[in-house]
N, C-alpha and C positions, 0 to 999 in steps of 0.2 A: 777674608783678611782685611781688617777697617785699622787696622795700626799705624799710626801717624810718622810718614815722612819728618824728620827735620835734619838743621844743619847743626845744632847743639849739641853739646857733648848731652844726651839722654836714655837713660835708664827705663827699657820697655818691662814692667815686671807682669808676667802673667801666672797669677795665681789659679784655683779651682780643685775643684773632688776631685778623688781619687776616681782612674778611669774615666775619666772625661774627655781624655784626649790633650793633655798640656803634652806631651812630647813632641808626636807628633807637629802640631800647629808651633810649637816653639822654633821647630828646625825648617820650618816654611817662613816662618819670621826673619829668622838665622838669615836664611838664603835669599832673601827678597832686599834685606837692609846691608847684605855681605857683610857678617858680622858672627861673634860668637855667642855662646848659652853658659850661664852661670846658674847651677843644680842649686837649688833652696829646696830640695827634697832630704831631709836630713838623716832619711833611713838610707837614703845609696851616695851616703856619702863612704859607707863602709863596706868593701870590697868582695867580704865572705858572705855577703846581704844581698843576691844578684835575682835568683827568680823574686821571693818574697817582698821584696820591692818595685819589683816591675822594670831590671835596670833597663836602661835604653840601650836596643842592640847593638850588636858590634856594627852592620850598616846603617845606624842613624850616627854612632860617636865618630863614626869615617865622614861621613855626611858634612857635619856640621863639629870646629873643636868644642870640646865640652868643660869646663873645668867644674871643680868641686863634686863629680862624680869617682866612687873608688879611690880617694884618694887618701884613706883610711883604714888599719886595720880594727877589727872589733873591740880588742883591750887596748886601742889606744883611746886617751881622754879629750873631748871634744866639748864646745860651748856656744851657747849661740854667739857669747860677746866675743867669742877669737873669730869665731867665723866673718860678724860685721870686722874687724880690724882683717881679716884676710883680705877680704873683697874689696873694700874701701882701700887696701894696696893695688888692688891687681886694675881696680877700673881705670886710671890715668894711662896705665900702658892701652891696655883695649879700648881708651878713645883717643887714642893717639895711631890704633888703627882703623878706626870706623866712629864718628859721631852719634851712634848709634849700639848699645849694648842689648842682648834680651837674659835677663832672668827669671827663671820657671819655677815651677815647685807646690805644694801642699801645706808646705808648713809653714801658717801663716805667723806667727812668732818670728822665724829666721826673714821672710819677708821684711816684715815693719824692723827689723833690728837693722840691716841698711838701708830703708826708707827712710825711718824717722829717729833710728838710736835706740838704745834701751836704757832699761835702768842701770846704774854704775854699781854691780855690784861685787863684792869679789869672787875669785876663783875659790872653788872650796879647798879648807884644811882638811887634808886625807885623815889626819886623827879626830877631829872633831866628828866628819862625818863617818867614822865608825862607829865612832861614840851613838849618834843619832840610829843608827840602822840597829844596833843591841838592842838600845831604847824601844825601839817599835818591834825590833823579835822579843824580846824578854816579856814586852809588857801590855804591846798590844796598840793600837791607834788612839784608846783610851788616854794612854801617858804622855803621846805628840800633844793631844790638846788641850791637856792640864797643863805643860810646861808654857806653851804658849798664852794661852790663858794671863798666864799670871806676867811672861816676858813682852809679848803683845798684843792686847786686849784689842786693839785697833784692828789689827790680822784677824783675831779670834772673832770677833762680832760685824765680821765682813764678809769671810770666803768660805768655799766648801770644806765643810768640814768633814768630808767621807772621801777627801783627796789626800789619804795618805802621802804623797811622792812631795807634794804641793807643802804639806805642813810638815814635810822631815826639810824641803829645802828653806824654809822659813826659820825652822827651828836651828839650821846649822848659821846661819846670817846672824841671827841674835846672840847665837854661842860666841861667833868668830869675832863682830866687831865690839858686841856692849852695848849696840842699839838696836831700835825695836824693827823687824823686816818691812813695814808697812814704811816706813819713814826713809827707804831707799826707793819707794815707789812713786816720788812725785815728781821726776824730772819731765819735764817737758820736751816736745818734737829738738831733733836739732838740726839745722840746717846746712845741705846738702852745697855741691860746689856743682850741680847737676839739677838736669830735669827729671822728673821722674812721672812716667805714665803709667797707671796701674788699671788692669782691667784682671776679670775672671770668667773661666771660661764655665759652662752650664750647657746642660740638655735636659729635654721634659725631663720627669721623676722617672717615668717609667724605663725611658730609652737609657738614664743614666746605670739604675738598679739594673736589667739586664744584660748591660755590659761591663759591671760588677759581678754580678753573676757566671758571666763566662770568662770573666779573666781567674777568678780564683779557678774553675773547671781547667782552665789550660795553665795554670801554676800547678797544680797538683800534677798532672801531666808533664812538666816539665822537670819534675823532680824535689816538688818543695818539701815532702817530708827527707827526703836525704838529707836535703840542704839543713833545715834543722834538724837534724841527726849530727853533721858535725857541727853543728853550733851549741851541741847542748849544756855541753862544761862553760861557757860562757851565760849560760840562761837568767844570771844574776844581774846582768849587765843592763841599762837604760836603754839602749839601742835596741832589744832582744823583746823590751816592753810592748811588743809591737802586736798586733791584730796579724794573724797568719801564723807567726811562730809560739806565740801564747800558746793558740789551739793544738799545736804540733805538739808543743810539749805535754800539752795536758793527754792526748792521746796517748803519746809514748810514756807516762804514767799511769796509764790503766784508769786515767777517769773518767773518759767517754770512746765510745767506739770512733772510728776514723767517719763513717756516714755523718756522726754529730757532731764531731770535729771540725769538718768540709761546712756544714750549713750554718755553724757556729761564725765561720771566719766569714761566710756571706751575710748573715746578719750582723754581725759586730765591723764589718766594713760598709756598711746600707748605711747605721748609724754615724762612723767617723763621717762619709761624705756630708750629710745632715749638716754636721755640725760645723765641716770645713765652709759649706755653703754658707751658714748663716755666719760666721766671721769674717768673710769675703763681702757679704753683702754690706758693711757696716761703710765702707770709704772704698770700693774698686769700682769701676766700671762692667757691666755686666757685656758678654759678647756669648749669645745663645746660638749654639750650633746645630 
């Protein structure tokens, strides 16, 4: 534990891979600075989502209070910009009980959104973004980048363009306001009324992957295909997009046996770690365990 004492109101945010050990070490943080955990893990923020995300057991939420865990059901609509306006409510009470906050998590988007802000863009119109969703069933990823194409050329000769999800939410921003989605992407950092210290936690490749490997073994064991069993009428949903329940469903559709399902959700979580790694590595502080 190298996490800095102070007497400021400051915001300790520990990011890292999945399975790396953010819970744990967050609630020895918790305990050391007498103070609470604020979940930036944006998959348990919903409730019916408990093994497949790894929620923190019922003796770590006694441990230490937790907020922004389960506080969610599945068909309810969540964003990252409510979530910064949640938090940025809740921290003046929480340092008005400890100078001192810790927030955890993976998801380095809901991180940097009360670090540094995000972009100001709106909530989506549920009719627009229906509109959007026919568009790409009817017609294919081919039709999101024709429309954008021509609505923003800027978007189109920038970003992936094999990110479906990335170019429907693009495509509903230009529908909704009249402008092009790239031109709500230049706001800059905004400044906080807080410290904020960001590190990320890390282990060798190897020790990381292996205990990747044995947490989906004991997810499976703990009952993750049930769990997506009842979540399966919800499988349309954003939240649902997930590495764990993808595979679940794809089994429970007869596309691969449960053996390639299982080793599916360990390679396809080897790679998110990868890539949470190198997003953290851009502005946190490394702290290798």
């Amino acid at each position: 534990m190298i996490l800095e004492a102070t007497n400021q109101p400051t915001l300790i945010v520990i990011g890292g891979p999945t399975a790396v050990g953010k819970t744990a070490y967050a609630i020895e943080a918790a305990k050391k600075f007498n103070t609470s955990i604020i979940s930036a893990d944006s998959r348990q923020f919903y409730k019916e989502m408990r093994i497949g995300t790894a929620f923190p057991s019922e003796e770590e939420l006694a441990a230490v209070k937790h907020y922004f865990v389960g506080h969610l059901s599945i068909g309810q609509y969540y964003s990252i910009s409510k979530f910064e306006q949640d938090v940025l409510r809740l921290l003046p009470t929480l340092f008005a009980e400890s100078p001192v906050v810790i927030m955890t998590g993976g998801s380095g988007l809901y991180l940097d959104a009360v670090c540094k802000g995000i972009d100001d863009l709106p909530d989506p119109d549920l009719n627009i973004r229906q509109q959007v969703i026919e568009l790409y069933e009817n017609e294919g990823i081919e039709a999101l980048r024709r429309r954008l194409r021509h609505l923003d050329p800027v978007f189109y000769n920038t970003n992936d363009l094999a990110n479906h999800k990335r170019m429907m939410r693009a495509l509903e921003v230009c529908l909704q306001t009249g402008k092009p989605y790239s031109e709500h992407l230049t706001q800059s950092s905004r400044k906080r009324d807080f410290n904020i210290q960001r590190y990320y936690l890390n282990r060798p490749r190897e020790v990381l992957f292996n205990r990747i490997n044995r947490r989906v073994d004991q997810m499976m064991a703990d009952g993750l295909l049930e769990e997506a069993k009842s979540l399966y009428k919800y499988k349309g949903t954003n939240a649902l997009n997930t590495v764990g329940y993808k595979e679940m469903f794809d089994y429970m559709e007869g596309k691969m046996t449960m053996e390639e399902a299982v080793e599916k959700i360990k390679v396809n979580t080897r790679r998110y770690a990868k890539r949470q790694i190198t997003w953290f590595k851009r502005e946190y502080e490394e702290i290798l365990l």
